[in-house]
C-alpha positions in Angstrom: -10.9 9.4 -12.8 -9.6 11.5 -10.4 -10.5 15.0 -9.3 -7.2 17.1 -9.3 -6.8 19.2 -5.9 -7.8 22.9 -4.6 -5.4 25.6 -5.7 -4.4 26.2 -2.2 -3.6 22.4 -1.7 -0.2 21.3 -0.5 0.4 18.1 -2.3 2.4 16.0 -0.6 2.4 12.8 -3.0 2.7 13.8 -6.8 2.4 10.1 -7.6 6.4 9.5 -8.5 8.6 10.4 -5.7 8.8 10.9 -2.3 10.2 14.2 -1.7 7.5 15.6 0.5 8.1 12.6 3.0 10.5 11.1 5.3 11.3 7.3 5.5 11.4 5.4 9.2 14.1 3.1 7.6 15.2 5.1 4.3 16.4 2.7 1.4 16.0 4.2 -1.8 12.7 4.8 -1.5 11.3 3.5 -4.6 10.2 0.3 -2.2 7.5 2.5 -1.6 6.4 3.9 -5.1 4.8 2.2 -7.7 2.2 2.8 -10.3 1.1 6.0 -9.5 0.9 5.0 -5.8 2.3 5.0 -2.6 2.3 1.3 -1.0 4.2 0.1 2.4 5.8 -3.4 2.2 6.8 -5.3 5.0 10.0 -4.3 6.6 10.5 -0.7 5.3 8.9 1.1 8.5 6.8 4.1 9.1 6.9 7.5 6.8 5.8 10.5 7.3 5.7 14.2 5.9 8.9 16.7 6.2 6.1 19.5 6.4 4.2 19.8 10.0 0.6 20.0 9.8 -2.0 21.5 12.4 -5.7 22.5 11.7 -6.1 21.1 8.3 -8.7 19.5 5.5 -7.0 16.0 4.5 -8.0 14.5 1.5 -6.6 11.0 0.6 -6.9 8.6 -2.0 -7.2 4.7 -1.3 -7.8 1.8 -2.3 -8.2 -1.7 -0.3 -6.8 -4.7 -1.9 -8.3 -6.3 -4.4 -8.0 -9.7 -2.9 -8.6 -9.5 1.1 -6.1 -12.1 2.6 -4.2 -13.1 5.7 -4.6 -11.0 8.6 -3.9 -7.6 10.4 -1.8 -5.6 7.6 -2.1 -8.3 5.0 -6.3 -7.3 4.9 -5.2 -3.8 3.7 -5.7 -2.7 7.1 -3.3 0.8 6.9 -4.2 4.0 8.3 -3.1 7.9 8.6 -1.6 9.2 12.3 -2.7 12.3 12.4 -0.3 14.7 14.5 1.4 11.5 15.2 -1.1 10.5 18.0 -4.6 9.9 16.1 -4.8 6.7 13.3 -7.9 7.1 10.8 
């Protein structure tokens, strides 16, 4: 279940489009979007948020794969850049 977010929260994934967000290598977008989720596959490059962000509380929901295979990226291995400079 999940908890819905603060009343002051900017939500910037509503779970079925990516309005809030700006594509490295736009398509359509929906190569990003599935399920309730947002998920990178291979080839469709960075993305990133139209709205700048300083001093902030980030909360984030994720999930690793449910079968770990291959290497680098292909382990679930994706982070956030914070400020563009700083990966969690």
């Amino acid at each position: 279940m999940t908890t819905p977010p603060p009343s002051d929260a900017v939500v910037i994934f509503n779970g079925t489009d990516l309005s809030g967000w700006k594509l490295d290598k736009p398509k359509d977008g929906k190569e990003w979007v599935g399920d309730g989720s947002m998920e990178r596959v291979p080839g469709s490059g960075y993305i990133k948020t139209k709205e700048q962000f300083g001093d902030c509380q980030l909360r984030i929901e994720w999930a690793a794969p449910a079968e770990v295979r291959g290497d680098g990226q292909g382990r679930g291995n994706s982070g956030v850049f914070l400020m563009g400079r700083t990966e969690i």
